[in-house]
Structure formats: C-alpha cells, structure tokens
C-alpha positions in Angstrom: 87.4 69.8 174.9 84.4 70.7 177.3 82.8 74.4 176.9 81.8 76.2 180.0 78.4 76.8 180.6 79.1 80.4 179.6 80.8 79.5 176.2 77.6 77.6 175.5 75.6 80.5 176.4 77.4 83.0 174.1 77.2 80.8 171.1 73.6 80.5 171.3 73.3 84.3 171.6 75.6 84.6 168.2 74.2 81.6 166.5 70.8 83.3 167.5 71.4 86.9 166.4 72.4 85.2 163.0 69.4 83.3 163.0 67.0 86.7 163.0 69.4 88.4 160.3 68.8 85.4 158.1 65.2 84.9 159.1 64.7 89.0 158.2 66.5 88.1 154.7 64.0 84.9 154.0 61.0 87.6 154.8 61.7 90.8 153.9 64.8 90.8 150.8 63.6 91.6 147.6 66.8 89.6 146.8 65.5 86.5 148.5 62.4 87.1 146.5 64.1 87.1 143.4 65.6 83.5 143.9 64.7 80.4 142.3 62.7 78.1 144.1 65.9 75.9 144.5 68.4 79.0 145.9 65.1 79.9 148.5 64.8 75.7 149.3 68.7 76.3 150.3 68.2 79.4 152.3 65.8 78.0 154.2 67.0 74.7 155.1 69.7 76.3 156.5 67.5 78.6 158.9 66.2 75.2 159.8 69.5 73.5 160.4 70.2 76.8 162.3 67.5 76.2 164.2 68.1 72.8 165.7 71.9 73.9 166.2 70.3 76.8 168.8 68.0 74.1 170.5 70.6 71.6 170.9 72.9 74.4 172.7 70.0 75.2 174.4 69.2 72.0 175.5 73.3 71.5 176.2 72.6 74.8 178.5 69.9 73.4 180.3 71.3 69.8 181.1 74.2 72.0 182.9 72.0 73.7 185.0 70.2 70.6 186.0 73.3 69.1 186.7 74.6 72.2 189.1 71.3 72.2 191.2 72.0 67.7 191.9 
C-alpha cells in the first residue's frame, strides 16, 4: 500500500501536533517532574523516536515532490 502525498502530509501534521503536546508535558508538567529518572529517560526517548518518525515523513514528503517536478 502506497500513501498519497497528502496522506503523508496529514500524518506529519498529527504526529507533529502530538509531538508539541508531549514536548509541553517533558517541560512544563509538574507530573513529568515528579518521575523517576527512568519513567523521564522513557518519556523522552519517545519524543526522540517521535522525532525521527516526523523527519522520515518529511523526508518521504519531499522525495515526492522531487519526483513530481522530473
């Protein structure tokens, strides 16, 4: 299965808002805060993991529009 260009598009926009919710939590929650240094280690590995997931659509996003100006 293929996604469309536009597919690819709106899951980086979702992954992306998710991303910044997350990243707000990791900064700003006294509840983060209040974690272990293993339970913040997880949290943040999976901002990270997030991360590369929005670059790799992004990258996905930008091989498409290379391909429709050849």
């Amino acid at each position: 299965m293929t996604l469309s260009k536009q597919e690819l598009i709106d899951k980086k926009k979702e992954l992306d808002l998710q991303i910044a919710k997350l990243l707000e939590f990791t900064v700003v929650s006294p509840t983060f805060k209040a974690l272990p240094d293993e339970g913040k280690n997880k949290w943040r590995k999976q901002l990270s993991t997030m991360g590369d997931m929005s670059k790799q659509l992004g990258d996905s996003i930008a091989a498409l529009e290379n391909t429709a100006e050849d």
